[in-house]
N, C-alpha and C positions, 0 to 999 in steps of 0.2 A: 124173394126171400122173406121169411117170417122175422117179425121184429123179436130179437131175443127179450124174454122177459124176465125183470130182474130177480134175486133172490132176496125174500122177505120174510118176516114172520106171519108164520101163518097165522097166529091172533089177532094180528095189526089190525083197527076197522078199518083204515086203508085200505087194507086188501079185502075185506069181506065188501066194502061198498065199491070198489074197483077206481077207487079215489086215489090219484098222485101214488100209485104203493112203489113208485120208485122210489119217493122221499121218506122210506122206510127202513132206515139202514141197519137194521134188525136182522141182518144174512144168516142164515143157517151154517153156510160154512165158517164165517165168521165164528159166531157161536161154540159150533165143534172144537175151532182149534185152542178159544179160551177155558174151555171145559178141560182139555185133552193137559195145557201148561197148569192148570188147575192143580188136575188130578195128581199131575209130576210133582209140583212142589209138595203138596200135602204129602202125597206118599214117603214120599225123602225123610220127613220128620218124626222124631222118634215120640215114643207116648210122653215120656218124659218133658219134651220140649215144648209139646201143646199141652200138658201141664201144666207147665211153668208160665206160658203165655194167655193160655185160660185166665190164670190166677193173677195175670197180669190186667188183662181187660178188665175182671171182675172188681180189684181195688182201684181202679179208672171211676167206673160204675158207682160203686159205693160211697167214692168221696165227692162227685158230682150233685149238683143241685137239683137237676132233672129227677133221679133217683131218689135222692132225700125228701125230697116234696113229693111222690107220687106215694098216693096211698093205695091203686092197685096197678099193678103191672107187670103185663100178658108176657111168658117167655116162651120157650122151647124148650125140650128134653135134646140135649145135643146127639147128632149123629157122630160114625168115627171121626170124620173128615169136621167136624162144627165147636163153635168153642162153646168148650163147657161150663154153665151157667149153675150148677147146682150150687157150688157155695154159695154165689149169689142170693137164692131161693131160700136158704137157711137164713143167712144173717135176715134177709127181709122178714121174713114169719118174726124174727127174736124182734126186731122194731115195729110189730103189728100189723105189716102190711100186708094187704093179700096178692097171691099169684093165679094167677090165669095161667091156663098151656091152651094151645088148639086142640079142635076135634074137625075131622073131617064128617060134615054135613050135608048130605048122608053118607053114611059109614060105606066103604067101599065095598063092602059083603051086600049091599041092597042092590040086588038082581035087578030091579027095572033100570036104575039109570047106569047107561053102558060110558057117558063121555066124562074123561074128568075134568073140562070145564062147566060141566051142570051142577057139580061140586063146591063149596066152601068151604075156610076153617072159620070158627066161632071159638070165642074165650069161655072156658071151663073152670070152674075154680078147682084148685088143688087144695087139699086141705095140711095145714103143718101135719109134717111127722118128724121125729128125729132120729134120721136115718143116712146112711152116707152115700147112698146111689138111688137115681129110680128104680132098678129091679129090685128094691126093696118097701119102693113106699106100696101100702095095701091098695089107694086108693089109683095105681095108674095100670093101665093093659097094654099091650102091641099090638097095632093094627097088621095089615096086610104087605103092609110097606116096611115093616120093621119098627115102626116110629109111635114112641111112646104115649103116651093122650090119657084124658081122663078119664074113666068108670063111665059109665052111661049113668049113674045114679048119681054123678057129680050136678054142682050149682050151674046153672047158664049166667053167665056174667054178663049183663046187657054192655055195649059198646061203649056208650054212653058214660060209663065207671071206669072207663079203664084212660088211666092217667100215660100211662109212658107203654109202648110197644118196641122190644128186644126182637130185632128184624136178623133172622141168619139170612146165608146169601151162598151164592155158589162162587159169587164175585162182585166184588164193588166200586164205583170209580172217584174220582175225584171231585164227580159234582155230585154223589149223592145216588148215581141212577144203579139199581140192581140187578145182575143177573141171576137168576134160580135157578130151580129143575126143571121146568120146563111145563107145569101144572098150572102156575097163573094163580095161585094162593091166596098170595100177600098181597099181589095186585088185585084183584075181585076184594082183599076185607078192605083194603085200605081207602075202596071207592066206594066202601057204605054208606050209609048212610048212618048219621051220629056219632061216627068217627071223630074224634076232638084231640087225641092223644098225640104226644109226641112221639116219634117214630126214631128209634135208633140202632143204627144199622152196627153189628155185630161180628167183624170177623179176623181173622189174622191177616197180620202184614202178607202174605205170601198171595192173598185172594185181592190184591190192592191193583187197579190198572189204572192206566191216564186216562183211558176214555173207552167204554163201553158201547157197543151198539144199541141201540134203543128204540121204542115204538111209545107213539103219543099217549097208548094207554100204560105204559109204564110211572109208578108213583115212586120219585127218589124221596129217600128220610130225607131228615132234620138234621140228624148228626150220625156222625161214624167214629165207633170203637174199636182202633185195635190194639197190640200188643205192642206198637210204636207213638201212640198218641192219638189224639180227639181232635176231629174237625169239626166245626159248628157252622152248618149251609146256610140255616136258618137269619144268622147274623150276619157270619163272617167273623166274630169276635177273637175269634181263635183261629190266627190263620194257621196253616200247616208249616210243622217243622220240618228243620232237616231232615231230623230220621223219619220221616213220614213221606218226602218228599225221593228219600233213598232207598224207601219201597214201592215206587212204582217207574216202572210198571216191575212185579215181582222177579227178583234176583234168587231162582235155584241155589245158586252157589254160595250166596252169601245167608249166611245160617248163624243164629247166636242165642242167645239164652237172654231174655229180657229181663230190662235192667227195671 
């Protein structure tokens, strides 16, 4: 009989150097089925309520020291499913700070390279406008993927400048480690080099689980924001509350309007 062999992530270098990739518990079906409870809980919720929990994260943000000390800091145009950082990006510009977004590096329209782990995102500067959505600022475009980014004629903001990094997630766990889309992003910037920034992970109560599968090349933040309260890995100074602690692993059923 053939020895079954197990299921891993395929990026794992584990598994590319054929190293222990049992102790890579990074399963695909695994994966799927946190994706699939994912997609359920987000779906369920009205615009309204990731509104309100947006707006919730975002004055977490604001009145945090990590934030108030950063004088530049990289975010994201939120997708449907991703909280939305734009107030954020306003009140920053009005306290002089500058904002970074990603660009994918090289742009997915560049015919030679066919894989998207040959790919990178790099921090762009955004410049202020004052305006109430990205489909309105002049200075951003939609890539391929739907996903907002900066003008090609935008700043390159060297790594090195960028104080605080606003990490979205497809899911997050308890010690900090992240699940995405499946592109390897965040993990490829976050192992640059000159990298110095804190890293703060980004997402609603609902994306919240006990423990995530993971692979050694996986980089967990510093901290995690969501619509329930702030964990600080980096310390621990801030352990987790109740209600933080009675969103995980995510509760479909239990739905409410953040206080």
């Amino acid at each position: 009989m053939h020895k079954r062999m197990p299921q891993v992530c395929r990026q794992c270098p584990r598994v590319r150097s054929m190293d222990e990739a049992a102790n890579c518990h990074a399963s695909p079906a695994r994966k799927m089925h946190i994706r699939r409870a994912v997609a359920m809980a987000l779906g369920s919720m009205s615009p309204e309520i990731k509104r309100q929990k947006s707006l919730a994260i975002v004055r977490r943000l604001l009145a945090h020291p990590v934030f108030q000390s950063a004088r530049t800091i990289m975010g994201y145009i939120a997708m449907e499913t991703e909280v939305d950082l734009w107030t954020l990006f306003r009140e920053a510009w009005m306290l002089g700070k500058t904002i970074a977004l990603p660009r994918i590096v090289p742009p997915l329209d560049e015919p030679r390279i066919t894989r998207v782990h040959d790919r990178r995102i790099l921090p762009y500067q955004l410049t202020p406008a004052a305006v109430d959505a990205p489909s309105e600022h002049p200075g951003l475009q939609m890539d391929m993927l739907g996903i907002w980014e900066p003008k090609s004629n935008a700043r390159p903001v060297p790594l090195a400048e960028v104080d605080l990094i606003l990490v979205p997630c497809l899911a997050y766990d308890r010690r900090g480690v992240r699940m995405g889309k499946g592109g390897g992003f965040y993990d490829r910037l976050l192992a640059s080099d000159g990298v110095r920034a804190t890293t703060a992970g980004i997402a609603f109560s609902e994306q919240i689980f006990r423990r995530l599968p993971s692979c050694p090349h996986d980089h967990p933040v510093n901290m995690l924001f969501t619509d329930c309260g702030l964990t600080d890995f980096s310390s621990r100074s801030l352990p987790i509350t109740q209600q933080d602690a009675d969103a995980w692993p995510p509760n479909p059923q239990k739905r409410g309007t953040p206080t």
